[in-house]
VOKOLTI-727755 format. One record per residue (C-alpha): x, y, z; residue number from 1; residue in one letter. Coordinates in steps of 0.25 Angstrom, whole numbers. Example, Ala and Ser with C-alpha at 12.3 -4.5 7.8 and 13.67 -1.06 7.14 Angstrom:
2
    c1    c2    c3 resi resn
    49   -18    31    1    A
    55    -4    29    2    S
***
This chain:
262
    c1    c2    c3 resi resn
   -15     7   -22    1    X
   -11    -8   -18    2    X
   -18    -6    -5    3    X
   -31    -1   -13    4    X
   -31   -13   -22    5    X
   -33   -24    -9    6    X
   -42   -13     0    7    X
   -51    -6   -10    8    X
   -52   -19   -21    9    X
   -49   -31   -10   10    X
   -56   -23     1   11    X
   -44   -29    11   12    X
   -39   -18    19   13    X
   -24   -18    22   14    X
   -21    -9    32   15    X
    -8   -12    30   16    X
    -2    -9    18   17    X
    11    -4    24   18    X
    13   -20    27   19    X
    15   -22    13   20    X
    22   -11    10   21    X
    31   -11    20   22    X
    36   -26    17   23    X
    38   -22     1   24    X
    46   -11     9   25    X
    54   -18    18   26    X
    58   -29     8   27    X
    63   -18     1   28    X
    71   -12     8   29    X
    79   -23    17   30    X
    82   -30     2   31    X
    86   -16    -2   32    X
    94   -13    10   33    X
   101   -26    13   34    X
   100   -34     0   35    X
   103   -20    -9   36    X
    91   -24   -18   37    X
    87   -15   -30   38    X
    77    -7   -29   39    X
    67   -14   -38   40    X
    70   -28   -32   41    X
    68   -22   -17   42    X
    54   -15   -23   43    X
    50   -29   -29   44    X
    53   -36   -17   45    X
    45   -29    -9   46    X
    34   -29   -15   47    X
    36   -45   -16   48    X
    38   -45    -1   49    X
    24   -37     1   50    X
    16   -47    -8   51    X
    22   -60     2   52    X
    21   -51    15   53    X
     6   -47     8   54    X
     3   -62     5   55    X
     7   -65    19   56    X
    -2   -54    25   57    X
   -14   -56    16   58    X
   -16   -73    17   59    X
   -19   -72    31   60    X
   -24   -59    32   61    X
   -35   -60    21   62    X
   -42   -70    30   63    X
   -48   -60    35   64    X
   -57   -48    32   65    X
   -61   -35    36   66    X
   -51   -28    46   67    X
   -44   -39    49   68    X
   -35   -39    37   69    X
   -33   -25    38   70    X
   -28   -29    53   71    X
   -19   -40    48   72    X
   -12   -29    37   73    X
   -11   -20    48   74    X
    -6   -28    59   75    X
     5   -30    46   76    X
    10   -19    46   77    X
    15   -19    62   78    X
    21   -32    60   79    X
    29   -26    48   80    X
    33   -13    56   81    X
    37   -22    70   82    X
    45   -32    60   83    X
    53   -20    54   84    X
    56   -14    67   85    X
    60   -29    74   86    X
    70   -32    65   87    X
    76   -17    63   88    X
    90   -22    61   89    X
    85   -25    45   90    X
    73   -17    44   91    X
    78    -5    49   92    X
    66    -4    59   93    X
    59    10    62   94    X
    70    16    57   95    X
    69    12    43   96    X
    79     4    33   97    X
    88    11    24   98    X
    88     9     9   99    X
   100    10     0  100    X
    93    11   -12  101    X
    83    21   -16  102    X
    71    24   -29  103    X
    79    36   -33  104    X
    84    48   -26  105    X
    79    58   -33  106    X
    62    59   -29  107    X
    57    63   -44  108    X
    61    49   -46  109    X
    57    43   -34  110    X
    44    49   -39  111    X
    44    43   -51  112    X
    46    29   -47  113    X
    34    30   -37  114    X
    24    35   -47  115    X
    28    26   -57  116    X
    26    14   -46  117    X
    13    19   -41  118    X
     8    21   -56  119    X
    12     8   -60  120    X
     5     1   -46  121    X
    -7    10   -48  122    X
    -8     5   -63  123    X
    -6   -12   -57  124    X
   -14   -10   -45  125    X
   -26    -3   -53  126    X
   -26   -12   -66  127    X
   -27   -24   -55  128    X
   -38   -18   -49  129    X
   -46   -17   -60  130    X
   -43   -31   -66  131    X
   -50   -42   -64  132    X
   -43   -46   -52  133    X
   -46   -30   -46  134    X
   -62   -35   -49  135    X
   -60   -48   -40  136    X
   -53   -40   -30  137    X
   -64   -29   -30  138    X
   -76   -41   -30  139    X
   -68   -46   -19  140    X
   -66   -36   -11  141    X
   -81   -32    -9  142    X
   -88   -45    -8  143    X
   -76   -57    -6  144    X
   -88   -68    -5  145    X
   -95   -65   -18  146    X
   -79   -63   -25  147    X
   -79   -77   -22  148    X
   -91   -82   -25  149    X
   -87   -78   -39  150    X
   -76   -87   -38  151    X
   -64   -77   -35  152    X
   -53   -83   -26  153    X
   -56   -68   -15  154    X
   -42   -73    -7  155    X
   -34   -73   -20  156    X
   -38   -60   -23  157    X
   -35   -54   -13  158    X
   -23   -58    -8  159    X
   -20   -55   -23  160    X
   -23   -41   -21  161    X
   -14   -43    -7  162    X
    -3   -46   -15  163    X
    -5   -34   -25  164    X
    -7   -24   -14  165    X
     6   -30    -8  166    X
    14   -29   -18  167    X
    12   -16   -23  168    X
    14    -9    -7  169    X
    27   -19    -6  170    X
    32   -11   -19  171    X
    28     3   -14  172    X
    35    -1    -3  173    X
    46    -5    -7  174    X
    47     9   -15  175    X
    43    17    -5  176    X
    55    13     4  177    X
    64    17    -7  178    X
    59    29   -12  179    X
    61    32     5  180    X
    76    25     6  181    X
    74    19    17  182    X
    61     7    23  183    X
    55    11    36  184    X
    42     7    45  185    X
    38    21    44  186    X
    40    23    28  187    X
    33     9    23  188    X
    27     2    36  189    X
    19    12    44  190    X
     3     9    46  191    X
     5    23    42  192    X
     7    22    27  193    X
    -3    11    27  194    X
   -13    22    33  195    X
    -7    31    21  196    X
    -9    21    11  197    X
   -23    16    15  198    X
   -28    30    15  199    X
   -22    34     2  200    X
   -30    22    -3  201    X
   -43    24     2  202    X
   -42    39     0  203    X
   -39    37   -15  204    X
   -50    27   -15  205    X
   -53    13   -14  206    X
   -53     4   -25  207    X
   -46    13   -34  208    X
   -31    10   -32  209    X
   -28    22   -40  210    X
   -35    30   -30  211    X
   -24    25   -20  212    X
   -14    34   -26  213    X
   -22    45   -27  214    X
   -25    44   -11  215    X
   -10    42    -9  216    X
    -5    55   -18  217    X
   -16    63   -11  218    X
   -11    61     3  219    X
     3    64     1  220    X
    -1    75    -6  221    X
    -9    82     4  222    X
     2    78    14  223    X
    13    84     6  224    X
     4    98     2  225    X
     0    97    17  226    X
    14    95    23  227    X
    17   109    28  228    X
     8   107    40  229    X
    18    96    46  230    X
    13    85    54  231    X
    -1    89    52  232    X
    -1    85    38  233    X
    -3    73    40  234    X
   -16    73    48  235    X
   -21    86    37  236    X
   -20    73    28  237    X
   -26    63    34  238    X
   -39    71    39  239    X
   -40    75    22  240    X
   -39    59    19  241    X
   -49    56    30  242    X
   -59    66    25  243    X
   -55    63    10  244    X
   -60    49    14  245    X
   -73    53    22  246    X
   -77    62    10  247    X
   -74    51     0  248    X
   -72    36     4  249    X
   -69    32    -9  250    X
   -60    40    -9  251    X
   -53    50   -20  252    X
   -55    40   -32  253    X
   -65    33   -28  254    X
   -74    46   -25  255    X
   -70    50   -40  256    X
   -73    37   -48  257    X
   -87    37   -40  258    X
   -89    49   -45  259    X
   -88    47   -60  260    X
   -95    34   -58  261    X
   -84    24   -59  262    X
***
C-alpha cells in the first residue's frame, strides 16, 4: 500500500521497495539481538531508520525522472544485500540473524497483530491519499510543471510521500522479521519480494492503496490453494497475474470502480 501511494499517486517508480524494507528490518533486528530492545522500540526504530535511509535515497535520486529513479532504488537494494553480506560477523549474512524475541508463538495471534497493522496502515495511507495533500500528490504526479505553476512546492511532495512510503515498509519490515525469528537477505532484502510487492500493487490496481492488499491476499492465496503442484506453483501463479494484468491494466479495483463510474 506504501509503495502505491509514491507509484500510482506520485507516478515515482521504486523498484526497490525491499531497500526500504530491508533497512526497517535490519535496524530491528541487530538493536533486538545485541541491544535486547523490546519489540515495539525495535519496530519503531526501524521504521525511523527507513524514513533517513529513504531521505537519503530520495534527495539525490529524485533529480532525476523516468527510469532512472527506478534505477537508483534498484541499484539500492544490491548495495543493501552486499553490505549485509560484507560485514557478516554482525549481520549475520546469507545465512540470517537470529532474534531472541518474537510477535507471539502461537500463529492465531501473530495473525491478529498483522491484520490489525495492515488495517490500521490501509486506514492512514488511504485517508492521506484522499486529503488534500493525496490531491497535490495526484496533480503532481501526471503533470509536475502545471502542479507547479499552481504554486505547489512538487519536490516537497514528494519527497513527503517518500518519507510515507518509507516509513510504513520500514514498519513491515521490522514485523515481518519477527513474526519469522530470525532477519535474513532472503526473508526482507531480495529483489524478489520487491517483484512480489510491486505486482500485488499493480495487480490490485493503481491509485487505489486499498487495492494493494487485495492484490497481495490474492497471490498468497492462489499460491497456498495451488501448492500441491510443488515448484510449479509458483510459475501457475505468475502466468494468472500476468494474464490478470493483460486482461485488466487497472487492475482488480481499478476495473471495478470504472465500472460503477467512480
Amino acid at each position: 500500500m506504501s509503495w502505491d501511494l509514491l507509484f500510482g499517486f506520485v507516478g515515482e517508480v521504486n523498484f526497490g521497495p525491499s531497500f526500504l524494507i530491508g533497512v526497517g528490518a535490519y535496524t530491528a533486528a541487530l538493536l533486538n539481538h545485541y541491544a535486547g530492545w523490546p519489540i515495539w522500540a525495535c519496530t519503531l526504530s526501524g521504521g525511523a531508520a527507513s524514513i533517513v535511509a529513504g531521505l537519503a535515497l530520495a534527495v539525490p535520486a529524485l533529480r532525476l525522472s523516468g527510469p532512472y529513479f527506478g534505477l537508483v532504488t534498484l541499484v539500492a537494494v544490491l548495495m543493501l544485500q552486499n553490505i549485509i553480506v560484507l560485514f557478516a560477523g554482525i549481520t549475520g549474512g546469507e545465512i540470517g540473524l537470529d532474534l531472541p524475541d518474537v510477535l507471539a508463538v502461537d500463529d492465531s495471534n501473530n495473525y491478529w497483530i498483522a491484520l490489525v497493522f495492515m488495517g490500521v496502515s490501509g486506514l492512514l495511507l488511504f485517508g492521506l491519499s484522499r486529503s488534500a495533500v493525496g490531491l497535490i500528490l495526484q496533480a503532481s504526479g501526471q503533470d509536475a510543471i502545471q502542479a507547479g505553476a499552481l504554486g505547489f512546492n512538487v519536490t516537497k511532495h514528494k519527497l513527503a510521500a517518500f518519507c510515507v512510503s518509507a516509513l510504513f515498509s520500514g514498519l513491515a519490515g521490522a514485523m515481518l522479521i519477527f513474526y519469522e525469528g530470525t532477519a535474513s537477505v532472503g526473508t526482507v532484502v531480495d529483489i524478489a519480494v520487491g517483484v512480489q510487492v510491486i505486482i500485488a500493487a499493480v495487480l490490485g490496481g493503481r491509485r487505489t492503496i486499498i487495492g494493494a492488499a487485495l492484490g497481495a491476499i490474492f497471490l498468497i492465496g492462489m499460491g497456498e490453494i495451488l501448492r500441491p503442484l510443488g515448484e510449479a506453483s509458483t510459475f501457475v501463479v505468475s502466468g494468472i497475474a500476468l494474464l490478470a494484468i493483460m486482461i485488466a491494466p487497472s487492475g482488480f479495483l481499478g476495473a471495478w470502480l470504472s465500472r460503477e463510474g467512480r
